[in-house]
C-alpha positions as CSV (number, residue, x, y, z in Angstrom):
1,X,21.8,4.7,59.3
2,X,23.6,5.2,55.9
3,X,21.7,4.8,52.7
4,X,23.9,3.8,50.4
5,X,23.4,4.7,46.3
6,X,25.5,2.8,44.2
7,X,25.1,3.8,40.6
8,X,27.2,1.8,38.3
9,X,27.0,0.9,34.6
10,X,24.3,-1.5,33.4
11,X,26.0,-5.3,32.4
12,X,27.3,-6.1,35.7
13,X,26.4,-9.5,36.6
14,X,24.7,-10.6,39.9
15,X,27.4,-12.0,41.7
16,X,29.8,-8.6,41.5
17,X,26.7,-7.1,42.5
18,X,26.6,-9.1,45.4
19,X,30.3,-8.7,46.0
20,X,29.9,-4.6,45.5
21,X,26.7,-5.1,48.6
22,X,28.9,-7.5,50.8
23,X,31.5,-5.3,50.8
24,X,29.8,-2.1,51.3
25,X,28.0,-3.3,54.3
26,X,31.6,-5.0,55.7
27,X,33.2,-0.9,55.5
28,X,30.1,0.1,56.8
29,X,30.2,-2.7,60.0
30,X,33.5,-1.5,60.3
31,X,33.2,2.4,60.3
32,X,31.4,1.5,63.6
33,X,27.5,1.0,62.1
34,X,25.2,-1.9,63.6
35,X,25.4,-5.6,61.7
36,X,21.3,-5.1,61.0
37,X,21.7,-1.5,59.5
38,X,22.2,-2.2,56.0
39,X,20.4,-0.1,53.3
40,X,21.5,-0.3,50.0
41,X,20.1,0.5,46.3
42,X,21.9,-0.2,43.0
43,X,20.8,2.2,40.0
44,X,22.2,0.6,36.7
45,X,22.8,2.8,33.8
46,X,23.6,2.2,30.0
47,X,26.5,3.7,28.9
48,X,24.7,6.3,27.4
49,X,23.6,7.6,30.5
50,X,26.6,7.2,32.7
51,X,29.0,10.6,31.7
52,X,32.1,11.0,33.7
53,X,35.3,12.4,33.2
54,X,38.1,9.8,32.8
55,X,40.7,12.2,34.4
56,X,39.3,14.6,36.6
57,X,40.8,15.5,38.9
58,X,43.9,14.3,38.0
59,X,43.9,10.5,38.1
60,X,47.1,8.9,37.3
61,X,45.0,6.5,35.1
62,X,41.4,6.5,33.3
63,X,38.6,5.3,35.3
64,X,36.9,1.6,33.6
65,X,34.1,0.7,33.2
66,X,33.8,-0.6,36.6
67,X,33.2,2.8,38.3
68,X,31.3,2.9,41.0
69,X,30.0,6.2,42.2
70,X,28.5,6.2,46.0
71,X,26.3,8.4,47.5
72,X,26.0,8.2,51.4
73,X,23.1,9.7,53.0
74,X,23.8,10.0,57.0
75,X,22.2,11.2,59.7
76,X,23.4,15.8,60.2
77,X,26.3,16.1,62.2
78,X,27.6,12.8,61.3
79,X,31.4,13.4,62.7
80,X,33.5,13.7,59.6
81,X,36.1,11.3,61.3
82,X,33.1,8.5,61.0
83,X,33.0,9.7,57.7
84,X,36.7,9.4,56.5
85,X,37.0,6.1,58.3
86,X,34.0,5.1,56.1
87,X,35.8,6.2,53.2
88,X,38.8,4.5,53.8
89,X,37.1,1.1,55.0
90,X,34.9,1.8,51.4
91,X,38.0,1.8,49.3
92,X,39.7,-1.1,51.4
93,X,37.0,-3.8,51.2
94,X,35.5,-2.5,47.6
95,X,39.6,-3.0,46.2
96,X,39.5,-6.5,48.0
97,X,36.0,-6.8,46.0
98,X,37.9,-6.1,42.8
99,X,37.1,-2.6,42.1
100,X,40.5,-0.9,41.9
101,X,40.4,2.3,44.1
102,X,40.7,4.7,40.8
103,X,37.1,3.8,40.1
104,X,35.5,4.5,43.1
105,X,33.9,7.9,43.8
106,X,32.5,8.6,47.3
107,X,29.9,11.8,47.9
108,X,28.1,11.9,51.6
109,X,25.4,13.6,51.8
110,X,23.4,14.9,55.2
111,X,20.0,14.7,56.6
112,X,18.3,15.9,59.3
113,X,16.9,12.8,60.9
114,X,13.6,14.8,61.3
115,X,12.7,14.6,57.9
116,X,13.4,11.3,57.6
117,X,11.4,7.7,58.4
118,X,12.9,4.4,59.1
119,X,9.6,2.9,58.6
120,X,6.1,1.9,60.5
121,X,5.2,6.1,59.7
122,X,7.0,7.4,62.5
123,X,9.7,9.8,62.0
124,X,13.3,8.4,62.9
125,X,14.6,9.0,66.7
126,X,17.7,11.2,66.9
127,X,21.1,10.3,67.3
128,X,21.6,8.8,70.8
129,X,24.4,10.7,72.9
130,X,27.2,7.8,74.0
């Protein structure tokens, strides 16, 4: 289950939001993640409180104003192949979205599934073995 943060600057209307969501949960779908397991947040800042480097680390071109910077929260040991195919399905379906690849930054994060809760106050099962 990958919780998605997607913070963003404030002004973006509901519809790219939407886009942003749809095509989020289509990388996700296709990094090999159930249809039902979407969980998404949007935090939307004012420029004020949105710093970033335009550059760093040595973009070809300035980020816009349409960055988007992701923080995935998976499940400890989540196989870093999962996660670079979720990265590269990110970038594909967010550019067909219309955020050009420059301004998208991607940062997983783990958890231990322990210390976590899906819902209903029980803690979440582990990872199944296939």
């Amino acid at each position: 289950m990958p919780l998605f943060t997607v913070t963003m600057n404030a002004g973006r209307a509901a519809n790219e939001k939407n886009a942003i969501s749809r095509a989020i949960h289509k990388a996700s779908v296709k990094a090999g993640y159930p249809d039902d397991d979407m969980f998404q947040r949007f935090l939307c800042l004012e420029q004020a409180d949105l710093k970033v480097d335009l550059h760093y680390p040595g973009l070809p071109k300035p980020r816009t104003e349409k960055l988007l910077m992701i923080e995935v929260l998976v499940s400890s040991g989540t196989d870093a192949d999962r996660k670079r195919r979720l990265l590269a399905a990110l970038v594909e379906a967010l550019n067909g979205a219309g955020t050009d690849p420059n301004d998208i930054m991607v940062f997983f994060g783990e958890i231990d599934r322990a210390s976590s809760s899906f819902g209903g106050g029980r803690l979440a099962p582990p990872v199944a073995s296939v």
